[in-house]
N, C-alpha and C positions, 0 to 999 in steps of 0.2 A: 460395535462402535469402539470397545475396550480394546480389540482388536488395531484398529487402524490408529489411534493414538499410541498406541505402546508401536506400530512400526516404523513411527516419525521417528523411538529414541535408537529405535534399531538402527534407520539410516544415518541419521544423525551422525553414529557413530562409525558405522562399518564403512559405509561411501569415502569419508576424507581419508581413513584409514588405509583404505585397498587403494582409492585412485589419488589418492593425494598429491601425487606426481605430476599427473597431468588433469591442469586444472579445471578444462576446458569439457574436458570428459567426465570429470569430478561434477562440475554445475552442472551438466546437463543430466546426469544421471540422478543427482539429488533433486531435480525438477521431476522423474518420474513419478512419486509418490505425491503432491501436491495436484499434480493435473489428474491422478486418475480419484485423487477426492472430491476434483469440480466434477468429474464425469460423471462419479456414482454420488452426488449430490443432484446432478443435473438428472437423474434415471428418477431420482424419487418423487420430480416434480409430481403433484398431482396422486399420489398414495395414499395420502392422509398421516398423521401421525405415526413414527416409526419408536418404539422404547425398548431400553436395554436394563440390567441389572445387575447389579455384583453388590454381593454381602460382605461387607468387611468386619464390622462388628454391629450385628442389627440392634443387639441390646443399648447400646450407648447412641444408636442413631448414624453411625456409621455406613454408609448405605452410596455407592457408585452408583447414579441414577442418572441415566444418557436418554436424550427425546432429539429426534428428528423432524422440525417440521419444517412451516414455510417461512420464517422467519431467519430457523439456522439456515436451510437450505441459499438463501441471499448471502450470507454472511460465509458461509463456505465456497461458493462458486467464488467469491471476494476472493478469500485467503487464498484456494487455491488456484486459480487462474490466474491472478496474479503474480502468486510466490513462483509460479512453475516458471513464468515470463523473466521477472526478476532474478531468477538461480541461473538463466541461461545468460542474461546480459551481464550478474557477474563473471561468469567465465571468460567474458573478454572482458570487464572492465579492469579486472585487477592483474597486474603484469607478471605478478609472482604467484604459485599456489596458496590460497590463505586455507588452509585447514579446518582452522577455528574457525573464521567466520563464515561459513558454508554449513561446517556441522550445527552450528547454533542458530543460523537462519532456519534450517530445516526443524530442528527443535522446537525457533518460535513458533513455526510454522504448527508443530503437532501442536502447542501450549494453548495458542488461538482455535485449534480445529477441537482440542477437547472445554474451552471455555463457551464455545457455543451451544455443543452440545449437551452439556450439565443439565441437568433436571433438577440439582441438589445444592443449594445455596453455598456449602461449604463444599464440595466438590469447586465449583464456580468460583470459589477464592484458591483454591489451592490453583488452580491454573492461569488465574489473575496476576500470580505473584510472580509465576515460572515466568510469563511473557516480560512481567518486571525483568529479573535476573537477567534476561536472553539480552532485553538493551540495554541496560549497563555493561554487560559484555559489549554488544556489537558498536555500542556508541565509546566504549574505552582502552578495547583492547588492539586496535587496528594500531594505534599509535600511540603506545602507554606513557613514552617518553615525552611526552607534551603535555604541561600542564594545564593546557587549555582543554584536553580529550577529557583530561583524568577528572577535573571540574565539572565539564559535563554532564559524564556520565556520573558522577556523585550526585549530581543536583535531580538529573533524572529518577534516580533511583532514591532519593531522601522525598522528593514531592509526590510520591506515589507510593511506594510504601507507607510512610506516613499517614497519607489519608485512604490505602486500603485498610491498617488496621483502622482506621477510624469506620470508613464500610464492615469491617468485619461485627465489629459492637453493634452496625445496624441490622445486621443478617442476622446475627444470635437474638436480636429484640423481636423483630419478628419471626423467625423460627421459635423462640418460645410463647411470642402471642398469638401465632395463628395453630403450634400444638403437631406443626411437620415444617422441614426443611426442603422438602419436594415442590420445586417454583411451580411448574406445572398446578398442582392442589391447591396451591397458594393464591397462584391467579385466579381458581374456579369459586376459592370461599376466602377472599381477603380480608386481613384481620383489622379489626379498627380500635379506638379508644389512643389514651395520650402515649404508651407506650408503643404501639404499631405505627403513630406519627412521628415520633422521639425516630425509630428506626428510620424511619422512609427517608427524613431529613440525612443520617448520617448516611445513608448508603449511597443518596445524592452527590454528599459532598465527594466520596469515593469514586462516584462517575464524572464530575467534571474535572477533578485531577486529574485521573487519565487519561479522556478526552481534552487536555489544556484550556478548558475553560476560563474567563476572563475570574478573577484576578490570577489562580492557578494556573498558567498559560507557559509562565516563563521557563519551563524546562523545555519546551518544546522548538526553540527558536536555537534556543541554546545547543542542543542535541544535533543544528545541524554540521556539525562538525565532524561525525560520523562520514561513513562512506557512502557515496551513491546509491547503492543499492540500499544499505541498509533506509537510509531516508526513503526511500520510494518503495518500501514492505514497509515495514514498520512504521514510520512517521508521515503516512500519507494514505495508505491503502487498508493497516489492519491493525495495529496495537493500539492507535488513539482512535479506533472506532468501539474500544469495551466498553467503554464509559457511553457510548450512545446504543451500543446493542443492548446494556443493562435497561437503560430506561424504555429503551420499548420493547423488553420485556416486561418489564412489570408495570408499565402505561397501561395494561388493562385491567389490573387489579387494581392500580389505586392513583388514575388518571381523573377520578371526581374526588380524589383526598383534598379536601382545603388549602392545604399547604404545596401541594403537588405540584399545579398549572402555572400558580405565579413564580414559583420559587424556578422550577426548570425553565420558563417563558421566556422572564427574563433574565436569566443568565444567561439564556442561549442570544436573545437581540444583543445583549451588552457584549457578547464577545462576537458577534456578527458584524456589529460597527465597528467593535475597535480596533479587533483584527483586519478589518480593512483600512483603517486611518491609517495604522502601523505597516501594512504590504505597500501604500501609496509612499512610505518614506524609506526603502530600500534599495540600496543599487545591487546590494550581494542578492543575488537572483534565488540561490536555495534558501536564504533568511526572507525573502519577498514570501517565495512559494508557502515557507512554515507558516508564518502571519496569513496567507491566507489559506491555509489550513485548518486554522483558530476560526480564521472567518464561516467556513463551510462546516465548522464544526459544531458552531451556534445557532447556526442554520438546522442543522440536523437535529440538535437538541429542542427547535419550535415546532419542527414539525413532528418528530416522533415523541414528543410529549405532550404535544396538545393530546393526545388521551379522543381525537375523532379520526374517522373513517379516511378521510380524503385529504387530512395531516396525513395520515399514516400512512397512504398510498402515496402521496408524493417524497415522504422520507423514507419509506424502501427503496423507493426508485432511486433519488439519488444516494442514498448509501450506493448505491451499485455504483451509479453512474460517478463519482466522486473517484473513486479509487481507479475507474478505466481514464478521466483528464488530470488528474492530480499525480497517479502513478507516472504515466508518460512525460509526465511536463519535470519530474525531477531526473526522471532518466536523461531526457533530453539536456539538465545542467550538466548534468554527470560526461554526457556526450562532448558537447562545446568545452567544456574544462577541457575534455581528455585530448581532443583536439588541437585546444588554444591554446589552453594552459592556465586560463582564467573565469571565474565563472562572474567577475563583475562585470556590471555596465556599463560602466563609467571605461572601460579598458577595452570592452569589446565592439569590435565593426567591420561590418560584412561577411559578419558570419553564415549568412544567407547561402552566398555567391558557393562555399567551402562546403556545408552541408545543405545541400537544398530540397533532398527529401526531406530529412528531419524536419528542415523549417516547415515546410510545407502541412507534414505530422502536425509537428508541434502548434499550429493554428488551429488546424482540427481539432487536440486537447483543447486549446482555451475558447474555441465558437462553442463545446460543449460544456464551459466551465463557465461562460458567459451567458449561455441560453439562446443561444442561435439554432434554427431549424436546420438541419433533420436529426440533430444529436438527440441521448437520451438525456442531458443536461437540459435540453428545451422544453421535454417531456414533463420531467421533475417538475421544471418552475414554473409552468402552468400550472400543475394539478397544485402547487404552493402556492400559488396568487389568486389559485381554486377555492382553497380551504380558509380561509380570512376573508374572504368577499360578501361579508353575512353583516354588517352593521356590527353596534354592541362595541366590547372590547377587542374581536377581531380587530375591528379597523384599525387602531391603534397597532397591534400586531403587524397588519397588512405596512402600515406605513413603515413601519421597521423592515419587514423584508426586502419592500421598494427600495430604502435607501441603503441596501447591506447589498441588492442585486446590483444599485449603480456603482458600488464603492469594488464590487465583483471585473464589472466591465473595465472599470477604472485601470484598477492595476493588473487584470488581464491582458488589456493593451501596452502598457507599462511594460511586463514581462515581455511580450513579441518582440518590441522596439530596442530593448535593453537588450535581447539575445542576439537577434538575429539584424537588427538596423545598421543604417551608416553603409559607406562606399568604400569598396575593399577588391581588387584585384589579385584575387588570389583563385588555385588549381582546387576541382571541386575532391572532395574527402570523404573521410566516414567510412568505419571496415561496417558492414553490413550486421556484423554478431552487436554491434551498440543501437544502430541503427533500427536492426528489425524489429527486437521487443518495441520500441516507441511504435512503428507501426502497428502492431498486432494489437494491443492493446488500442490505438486511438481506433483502428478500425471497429474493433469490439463494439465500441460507445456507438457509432456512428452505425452500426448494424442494430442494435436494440432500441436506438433510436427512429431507424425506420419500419422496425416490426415493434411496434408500444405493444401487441397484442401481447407477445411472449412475456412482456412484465409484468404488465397485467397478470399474466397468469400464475406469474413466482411470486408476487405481494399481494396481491385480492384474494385470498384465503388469511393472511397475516392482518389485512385492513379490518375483514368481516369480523373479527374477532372484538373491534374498538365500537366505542356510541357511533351509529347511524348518523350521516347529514346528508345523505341524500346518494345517490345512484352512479356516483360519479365516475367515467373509465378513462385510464390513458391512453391517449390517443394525440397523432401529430397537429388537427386540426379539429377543434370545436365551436367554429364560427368567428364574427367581430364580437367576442364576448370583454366583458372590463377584464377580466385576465391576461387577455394578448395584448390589450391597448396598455395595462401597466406593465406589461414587459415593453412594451417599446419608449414608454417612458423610461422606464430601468434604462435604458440602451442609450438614448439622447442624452440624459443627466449624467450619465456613467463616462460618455465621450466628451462633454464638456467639463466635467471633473477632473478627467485626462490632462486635455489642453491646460486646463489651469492651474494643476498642481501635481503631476503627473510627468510632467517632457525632461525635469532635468536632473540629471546624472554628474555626480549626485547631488542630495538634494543640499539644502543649505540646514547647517545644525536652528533647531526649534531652541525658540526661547524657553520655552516655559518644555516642560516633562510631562509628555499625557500616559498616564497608567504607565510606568518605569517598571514592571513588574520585575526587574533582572536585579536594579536597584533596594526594592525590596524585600526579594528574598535573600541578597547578599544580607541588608540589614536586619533579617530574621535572625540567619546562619549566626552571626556576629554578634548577638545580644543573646542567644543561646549558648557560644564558646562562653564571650565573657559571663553569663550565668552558672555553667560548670565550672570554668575556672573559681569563680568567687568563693562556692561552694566547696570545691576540692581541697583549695590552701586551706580552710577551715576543718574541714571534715576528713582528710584525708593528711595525717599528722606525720604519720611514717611510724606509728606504734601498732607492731602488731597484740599486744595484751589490752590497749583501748578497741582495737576491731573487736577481736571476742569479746570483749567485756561489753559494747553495745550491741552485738548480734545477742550476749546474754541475756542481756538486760529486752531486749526486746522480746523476744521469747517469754520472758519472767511477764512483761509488762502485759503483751495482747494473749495469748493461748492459757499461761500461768495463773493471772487472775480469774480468768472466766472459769479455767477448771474449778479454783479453791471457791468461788465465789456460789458454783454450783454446787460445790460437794457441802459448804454451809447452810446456803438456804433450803437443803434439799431437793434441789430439779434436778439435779444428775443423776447419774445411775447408782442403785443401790451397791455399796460393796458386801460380800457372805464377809465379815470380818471371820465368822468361823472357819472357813477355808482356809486363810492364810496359815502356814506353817515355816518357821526357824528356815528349813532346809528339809531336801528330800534322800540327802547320802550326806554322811561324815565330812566324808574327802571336800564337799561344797566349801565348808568351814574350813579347811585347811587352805582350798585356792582364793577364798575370798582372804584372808589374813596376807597371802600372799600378796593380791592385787593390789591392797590396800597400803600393804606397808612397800612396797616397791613405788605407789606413789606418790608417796609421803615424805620415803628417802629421797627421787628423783623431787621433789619440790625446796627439797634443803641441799642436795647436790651444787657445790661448785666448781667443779670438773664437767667439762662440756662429756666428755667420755664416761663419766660413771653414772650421771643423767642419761646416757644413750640406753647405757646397758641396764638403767633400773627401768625405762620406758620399756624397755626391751620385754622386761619380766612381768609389767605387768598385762602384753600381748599374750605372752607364755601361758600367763596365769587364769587368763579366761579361755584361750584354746582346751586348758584344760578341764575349764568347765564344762565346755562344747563334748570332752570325750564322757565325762561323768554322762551328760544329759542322754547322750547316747547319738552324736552327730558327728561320726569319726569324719565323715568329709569334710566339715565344717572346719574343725581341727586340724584336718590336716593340710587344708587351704591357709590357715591361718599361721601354723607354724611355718612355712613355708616363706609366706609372705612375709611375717616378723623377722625372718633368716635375712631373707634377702633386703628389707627396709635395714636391717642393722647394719649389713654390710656397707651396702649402700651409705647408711651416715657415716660411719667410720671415714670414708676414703672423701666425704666430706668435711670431716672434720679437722684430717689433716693440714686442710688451708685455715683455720681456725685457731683462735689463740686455744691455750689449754684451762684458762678458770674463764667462766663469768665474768665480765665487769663487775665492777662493783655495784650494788643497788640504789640508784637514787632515788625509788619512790619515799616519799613522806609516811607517818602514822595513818591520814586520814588514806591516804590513798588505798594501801595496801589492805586499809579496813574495808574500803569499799570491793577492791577484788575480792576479798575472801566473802563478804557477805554476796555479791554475783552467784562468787562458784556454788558456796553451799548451796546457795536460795535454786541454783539454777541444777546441780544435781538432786536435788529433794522433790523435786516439780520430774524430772527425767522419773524418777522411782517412782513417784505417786502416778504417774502417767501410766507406767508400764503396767501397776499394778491394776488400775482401774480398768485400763482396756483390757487384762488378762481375765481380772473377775466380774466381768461385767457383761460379758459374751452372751448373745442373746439367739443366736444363730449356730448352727453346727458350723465344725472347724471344715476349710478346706482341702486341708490335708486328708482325710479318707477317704475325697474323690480322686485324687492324685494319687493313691497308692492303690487305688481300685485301676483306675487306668495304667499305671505302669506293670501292674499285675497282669493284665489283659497281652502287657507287649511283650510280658515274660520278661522284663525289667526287675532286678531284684535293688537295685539302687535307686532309687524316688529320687533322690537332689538330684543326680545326674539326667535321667529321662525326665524331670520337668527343664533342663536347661536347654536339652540337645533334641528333645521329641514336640512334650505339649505347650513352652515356653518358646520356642529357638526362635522367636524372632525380636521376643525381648534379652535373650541369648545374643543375637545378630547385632540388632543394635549398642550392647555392652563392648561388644570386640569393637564396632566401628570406631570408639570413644577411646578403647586404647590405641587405635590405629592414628587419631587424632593428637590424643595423647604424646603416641612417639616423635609425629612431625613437631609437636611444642618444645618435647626437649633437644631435639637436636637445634631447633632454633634459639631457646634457649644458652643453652651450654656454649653454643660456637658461634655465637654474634658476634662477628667483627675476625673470626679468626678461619683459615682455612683446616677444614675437615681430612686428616689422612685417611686415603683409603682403608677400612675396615677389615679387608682380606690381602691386604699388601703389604704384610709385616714380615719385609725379607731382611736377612739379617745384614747390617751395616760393614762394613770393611773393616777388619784387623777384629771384629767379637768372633771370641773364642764360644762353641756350643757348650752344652752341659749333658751330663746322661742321665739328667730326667727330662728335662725340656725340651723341645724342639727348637725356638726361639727366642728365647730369654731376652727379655728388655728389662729394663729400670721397673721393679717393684711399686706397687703404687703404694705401700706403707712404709718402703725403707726398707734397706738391708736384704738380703738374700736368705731362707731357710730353706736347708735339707728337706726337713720336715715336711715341711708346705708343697715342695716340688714331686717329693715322692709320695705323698698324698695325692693330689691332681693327677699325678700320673697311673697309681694305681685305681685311684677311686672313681674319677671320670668317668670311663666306660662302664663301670658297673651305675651312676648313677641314672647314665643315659639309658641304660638299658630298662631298670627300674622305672622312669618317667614313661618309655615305652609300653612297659605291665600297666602301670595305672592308665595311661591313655586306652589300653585294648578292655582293660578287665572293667572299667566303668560303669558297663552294662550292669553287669550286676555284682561287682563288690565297689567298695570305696575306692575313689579315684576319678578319672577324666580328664577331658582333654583341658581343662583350668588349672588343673594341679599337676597333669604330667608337664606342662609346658614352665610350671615355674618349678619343678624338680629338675629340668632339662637345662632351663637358665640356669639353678646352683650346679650344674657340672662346671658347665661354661666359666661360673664366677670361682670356681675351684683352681680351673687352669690361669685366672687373671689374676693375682692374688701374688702370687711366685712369681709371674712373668711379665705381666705390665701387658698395655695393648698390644705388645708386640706377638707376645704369645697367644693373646684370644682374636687375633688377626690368621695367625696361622692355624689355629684350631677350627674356625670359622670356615664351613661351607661353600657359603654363599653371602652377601650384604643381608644385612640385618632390615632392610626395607624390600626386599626380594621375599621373605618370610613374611610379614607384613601382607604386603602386597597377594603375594598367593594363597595365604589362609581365609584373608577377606574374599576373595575370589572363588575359592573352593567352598566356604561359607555359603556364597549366595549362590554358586552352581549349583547345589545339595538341596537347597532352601526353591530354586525354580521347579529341578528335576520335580519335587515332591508339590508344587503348585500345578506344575502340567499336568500331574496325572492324576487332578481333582482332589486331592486330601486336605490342599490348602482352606477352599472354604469351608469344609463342615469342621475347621478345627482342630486338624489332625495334622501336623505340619512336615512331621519324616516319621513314617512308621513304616514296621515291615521288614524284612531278614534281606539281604540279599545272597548269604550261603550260611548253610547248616550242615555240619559234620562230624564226625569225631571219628581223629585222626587216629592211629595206631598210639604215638608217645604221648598225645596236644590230649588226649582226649575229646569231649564233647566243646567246642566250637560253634558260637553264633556270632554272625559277623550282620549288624544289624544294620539298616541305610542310616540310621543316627551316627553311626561312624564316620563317616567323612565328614559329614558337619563340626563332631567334636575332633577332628585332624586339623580340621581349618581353626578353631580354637588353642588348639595348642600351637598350631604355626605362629600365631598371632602375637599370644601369651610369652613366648622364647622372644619373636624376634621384638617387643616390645623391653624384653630383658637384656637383650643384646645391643638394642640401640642406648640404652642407657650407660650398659658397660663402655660403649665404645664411644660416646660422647665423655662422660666422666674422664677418659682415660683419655683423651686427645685434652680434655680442660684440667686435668689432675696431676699428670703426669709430666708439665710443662715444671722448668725450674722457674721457682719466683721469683721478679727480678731482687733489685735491692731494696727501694723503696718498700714493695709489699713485704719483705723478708724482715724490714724491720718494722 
């Protein structure tokens, strides 16, 4: 199952990639993968439970836990019979190849194919969110330049995120009250008391956002500004079905919770009705279809959370049946637009005459969206007019469904009249690639509607699972029972609702505003900016010595107290005061005097420059502690890095006056920072001190050198980063990859970027014989010195960053610290020569390194997942040549070496995007204003 998820991200990606040219070939071959998931969903009918497993971290609960059964099995023949229909009719809907939106449909497509299958409540979010991500893509990137897409798809993605984390606080309530996060176990032993209700409530709220339930509803109408397709996958057939797949999953664990029945009952009537009031007062035909979307949507949520048998069989069924009349009928606006050129009502007539298959389709959709025989729509509403037919509170229920079914017929007929009505002489149309999905799909409904047996068979194993109400089967004909006679009251009340409120286009503006819900999350959005802003101007001063001084202070306040408060009353841990010792080597006292008084001088420093270089010293001065203690890579990371931050501020400070302003804080003020710093350095020591002597467990560290001993690792830092760490390795590089896109955004906002390797020399510059290039200095002035330095030292230092990159294994070094010795050649040659020269020294673009290290990174990181080391914890281990060469001597070139190659690619071109923005922002003369 891990399998067929991870090949949605394959295609996802490779299809637009290879065929992206032609589009038509693109859609239809990103449809192979969705239809052959209905197929072998469709093979398992009748197997019984299928489970899967992957260990990702079992100690912390980390656990990929996949279940097949009758319930996904409905909910995948959905995704993918549909998705496959839908990928073909975009390839003739849209005129140009969309790329993107093809690869991200097929993504949704894997996002919803592994949210059904989850067995693991957090699994089940992490794939919650991806379908999130997928439609804010597909609802805002088709047309970014319209601010009406880009609202959209914000709203989309705020009303659902939002209340996923809010579901997320309810999964972790009951994952830690029921003592597993396996839903499956969950549902067999459900947990209760007020914190297992506390959850149930939040995870609710979670599912009628995403399925737009009433008052949450309004990103869903909204959203239809998206593409055809996208509305008819996503917002009709499978993303706003999570939120009903959620609840009747866990409908039979906790389907008799008190809070349960009413809470989902009626939110699902209340958005049953109103999304019908609301489809009756639309002419825009895809804003009809969403509103009654809403309506089918609260529908689904009475039936599959009433928590009984012949609920549950009638809301399997139409979940199905839902997505084959709802999918086609948005395709079908999709169609008439692409046609007409309009998808209103009020504009369109005799669309009939022009497409008359379609029309004739698209009738077929709404007799199944209506409850007309022989659809499976008719199926569903019986076995729903089935289930409430028992006295008690049913009844009440039942009257809601009754009057949610006539408000169904209502604007059903509404839609027909509004697409296809009116008298129009015009030649009949329609390329058959728009055409046929709407068929294939209405057909669908209209075949499982005349075999009910086959439903039966895919939801009456998911029904048996809920409380018993009796023996009930789908079937097209169960007598003159009150079931059919309130469907045909449904139908009479539904066509006179029509007549009455229904016929005109468009309608006339309402006085009064019933449920505005577009209204009121504007005035959410609106009362939250102006709550940040309020906040901001206050809190957010434009002093960065008040930020630390409150981050101090808060530190001091919550972790600070509790420590001193412990270590007085005695509850905390005992310190050996006898353990503590001065120092363990001399030399400690000599670099701590340094550290101390470097910054002491840099706190009385008035030269932005002699403050650089006392910060500078007291980097210096604890590297050197690192070499005493006996952590030469530590050090030599560190010195490294302090080289290159110095330089780095230097060529910043050139824009910079040369002293300080002058100080205006006050007595009190200044008394208050210093009582911070102390208070908040004193608390830092006693901190270290207590966690150092207070160890109550062996160190980890002599299992890390027990393992790196085993790899024949003589370097422990290096093989925990690139062997038994590299994925928290992995993700550090990804951060500087991040990183670099910040600063070039940074640095060149508003300015254009010179190409980085295109520093050819200008007309009438004369060369130099040490340079290759020689441009404007980025400190001023020209030296000998500095040029015949980079020129002689350069190659030797690259060569050196190369030793530390190979020799890592097992002496000091790696790919972290050869990649920032490699950067200081780089910044050897910029120094003399200005971007012109580390343009010409320059390879390749410094997002090219980037780019390929992260690449080769995670190539290294899969190779070593295929071939099983990943889960028992072993991530690259293993030699791949051993020799000892004639001059090289003995030679092990270990598979952690490409990993740490992609490391140091990373590490450079992070240092070269820096150089080469600085140097396009540095190098600029100031105008006059700035200059004075």
């Amino acid at each position: 199952m891990l399998a067929l998820v991870l090949a949605y991200a394959v295609v996802a990606v490779a299809v637009p990639w290879v065929l992206g040219r032609r589009r038509r070939v693109m859609a239809c071959v990103a449809a192979v993968l969705p239809a052959v998931t209905a197929g072998w969903a469709a093979a398992q009918v009748g197997r019984g439970a299928v489970t899967a497993r992957l260990d990702w971290a079992p100690e912390l609960g980390l656990v990929f836990d996949f279940r097949l059964d009758a319930l996904s099995i409905v909910m995948l023949l959905l995704i993918g019979g549909v998705g496959a229909v839908v990928l073909c009719y975009a390839g003739w809907y849209f005129e140009r190849p969309e790329r993107l939106m093809i690869g991200t449909l097929v993504a949704f497509a894997g996002a919803m194919t592994g949210l059904v299958l989850a067995d693991n409540l957090l699994v089940l979010y992490v794939f919650w969110e991806l379908t999130t991500v997928s439609s804010f893509v597909l609802i805002g990137a088709t047309r970014p330049e319209r601010a009406e897409d880009r609202r959209a798809a914000a709203q989309a993605l705020l009303t659902t995120t939002a209340f996923g984390l809010v579901m997320l606080a309810g999964f972790v309530l009951l994952g830690q009250t029921a003592g597993t996060y396996r839903i499956s176990a969950m549902v067999a032993d459900p947990p209760s008391g007020p914190p297992a209700t506390a959850g149930v409530v939040l995870v609710l709220l979670g599912a009628f956002a995403k399925s737009a339930q009433v008052p949450l509803h309004a990103w869903l109408p909204a959203a239809m500004v998206a593409p055809t397709p996208v509305s008819a996958y996503l917002h009709a057939a499978a993303m706003v079905k999570a939120g009903v797949y959620l609840v009747a999953r866990l409908a039979p664990a906790f389907g008799d919770a008190g809070v349960w029945r009413p809470l989902v009952v009626g939110v699902g009537l209340l958005s049953l009705l109103t999304g019908g009031v609301l489809a009756l007062r639309q002419h825009d035909l895809k804003r009809l279809l969403a509103y009654g979307t809403v309506s089918q949507l609260g529908l689904l949520m009475v039936l599959l959370g009433d928590g009984t048998r012949t609920a549950a069989l009638a809301g399997t069924a139409l979940l199905l049946a839902h997505g084959l009349f709802k999918a086609p009928l948005f395709l079908t606006v999709g169609t008439v637009e692409h046609e007409t050129g309009t998808r209103r009502a009020d504009r369109l007539s005799g669309a009939w005459r022009r497409l008359p298959v379609l029309a004739v389709t698209a009738t077929a959709a709404t007799a199944s969206m209506i409850g007309l025989p022989p659809f499976l729509g008719f199926v569903a509403k019986e076995a729903a007019m089935e289930a409430f037919a028992h006295g008690g509170w049913d009844v009440a229920v039942l009257a809601g469904v009754v009057a949610g079914s006539a408000l169904t017929v209502a604007y059903g007929v509404r839609f027909l009249v509004g697409a296809f009505g009116g008298r129009a002489e015009v030649t009949p149309g329609g390329h058959w690639g728009l055409v046929g999905p709407v068929v294939v799909l209405a057909v669908a409904g209209f075949a499982l509607g005349v075999a009910p047996g086959v439903m039966q068979k895919l939801a009456g194993p998911y029904a048996d699972t809920l409380a018993s109400d009796g023996e009930y089967k789908l079937a097209l004909w169960h007598g003159l029972g009150p079931a059919l006679w309130l469907s045909v009251v449904a139908l009479v009340v539904g066509a006179v609702v029509f007549v009455l409120f229904g016929r005109t286009f468009p309608v006339r503006r309402a006085r009064w505003r019933f449920l505005d819900a577009q209204r009121d999350y504007d005035g959410t959005v609106e009362g939250i900016l102006a709550g940040a802003h309020a906040v901001t101007t206050r809190v957010q001063i434009g002093s960065l010595p008040v930020y630390l001084g409150v981050i101090g202070a808060m530190a001091l306040v919550v972790p600070g107290s509790a420590l001193v408060a412990a270590l007085v009353r005695g509850t905390g841990p005992e310190i050996p005061v006898a353990r503590l010792r001065a120092w363990d080597d001399p030399a400690q006292v000599v670099l701590a005097v340094v550290v101390i008084g470097c910054a002491l001088a840099a706190l009385r420093a008035r030269r932005r420059l002699t403050a650089a270089l006392l910060l500078a010293g007291t980097g210096y001065g604890v590297g050197g502690l690192f070499v005493v203690q006996g952590g030469p890579d530590l050090a030599l990371t560190l010195f490294v890095v302090e080289t290159l931050s110095l330089i780095m501020l230097v060529l910043v400070l050139r824009r910079l006056p040369v002293r300080y302003p002058e100080r205006r804080r006050t007595g009190p003020a200044r008394a208050v920072a210093g009582t911070v710093s102390v208070c908040l350095g004193g608390f830092v020591a006693l901190f270290l001190v207590v966690a150092a002597l207070s160890r109550d467990s062996r160190p980890v560290g002599a299992g890390y050198a027990r393992l790196a001993a085993e790899e024949g690792a003589e370097n422990v830092v290096n093989a925990i980063l690139v062997e038994m760490r590299a994925l928290d390795t992995l993700g550090e590089i990804t951060v500087l990859g991040v990183a670099a896109m910040g600063v070039v955004g940074l640095v060149t906002s508003g300015r254009r970027l010179p190409s980085p390797t295109g520093g050819e020399r200008g007309p009438g510059e004369a060369g130099s014989r040490w340079l290759a290039a020689p441009g404007r200095p980025p400190l001023g002035g020209s030296s000998v010195v500095l040029e015949a330095a980079a020129r002689f030292l350069g190659p030797t230092i690259l060569v050196f960053s190369l030793y530390l990159l190979v020799a890592g294994h097992g002496h000091p070094g790696g790919g972290f610290v050869g990649g920032l010795v490699a950067g200081m050649a780089f910044v050897l040659r910029y120094l003399p020569g200005g971007r012109r020269e580390l343009a010409t020294a320059l390879p390749v673009r410094p997002s090219v390194l980037i780019g390929g290290g992260l690449g080769l990174a995670v190539a290294t990181g899969a190779a070593g997942w295929t071939a099983g080391g990943f889960p028992h914890g072993e991530f690259l281990q293993g030699e791949v040549w051993h020799a000892s060469p004639p001059v090289l001597g003995e030679v092990h070139v270990p598979t952690s070496l490409f990993f740490d190659i992609g490391v140091y690619l990373v590490v450079l071109g992070l240092v070269l995007t820096i150089l080469t923005t600085l140097g396009a922002s540095l190098e600029d003369e100031p105008d006059e204003e700035e200059a004075v």
